[in-house]
N, C-alpha and C positions, 0 to 999 in steps of 0.2 A: 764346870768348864770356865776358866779365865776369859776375860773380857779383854782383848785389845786394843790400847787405845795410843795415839799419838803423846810423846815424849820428847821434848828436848834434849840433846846433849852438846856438852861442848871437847872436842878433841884440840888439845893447840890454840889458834886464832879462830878457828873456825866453830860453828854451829851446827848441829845437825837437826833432822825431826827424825824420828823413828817411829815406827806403829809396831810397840809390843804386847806381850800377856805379862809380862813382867810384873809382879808385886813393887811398891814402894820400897818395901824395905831390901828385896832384890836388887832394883836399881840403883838403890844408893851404896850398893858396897858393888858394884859393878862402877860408875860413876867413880867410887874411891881408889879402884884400880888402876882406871884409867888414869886419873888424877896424879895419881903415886908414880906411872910408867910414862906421864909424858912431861914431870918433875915443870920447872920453870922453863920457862918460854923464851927460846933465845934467840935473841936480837938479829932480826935479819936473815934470819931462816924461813924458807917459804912451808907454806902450809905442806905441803906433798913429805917434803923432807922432816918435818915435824911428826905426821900422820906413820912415816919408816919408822923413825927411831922408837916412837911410842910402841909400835906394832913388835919390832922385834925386843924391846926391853920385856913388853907382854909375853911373847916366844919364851924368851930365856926364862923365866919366871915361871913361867909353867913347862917349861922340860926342867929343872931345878926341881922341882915341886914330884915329878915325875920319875924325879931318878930314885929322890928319899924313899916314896914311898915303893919301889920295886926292892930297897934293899930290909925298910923295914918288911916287907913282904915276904923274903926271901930269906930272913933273920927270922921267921914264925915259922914258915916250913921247916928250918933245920933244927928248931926243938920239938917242933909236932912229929 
C-alpha cells in the first residue's frame, strides 16, 4: 500500500499542497501536464481565469486522446 504524503504544486501564479499516494515519477509527468496545459503565464490574468483555461485545455486533451483511441478500438473490432 502507498504512503501518502503532502506535495507541492504549482498551477498558474499560484501554489498548492496536496496529500497524495502518488509516486515521484507519477507526479512529475502529471506536473508536466499541467505545465504543458497551463503554457505561459499571461500578464494580468487572475489566478481563477488561469486555473479555467488550464482545466479546459486538460478537458480537450483528454476527450482528443479519447476519441483516437475509440476509433483505433473500433478499427480492431472490424478486422477481428
Amino acid at each position: 500500500m502507498r504512503t501518502s504524503r503532502d506535495v507541492f504544486l504549482t498551477i498558474g501564479k499560484g501554489s498548492y499542497t496536496i496529500h497524495t499516494p502518488l509516486e515521484n515519477d507519477e507526479l512529475d509527468r502529471i506536473k508536466g501536464l499541467i505545465d504543458e496545459a497551463c503554457g505561459e503565464i499571461i500578464t494580468g490574468a487572475k489566478q481563477e481565469d488561469l486555473l479555467m483555461i488550464t482545466c479546459l485545455k486538460l478537458a480537450y486533451s483528454l476527450d482528443s486522446v479519447n476519441e483516437k483511441l475509440k476509433k483505433v478500438l473500433a478499427t480492431i473490432d472490424e478486422e477481428g
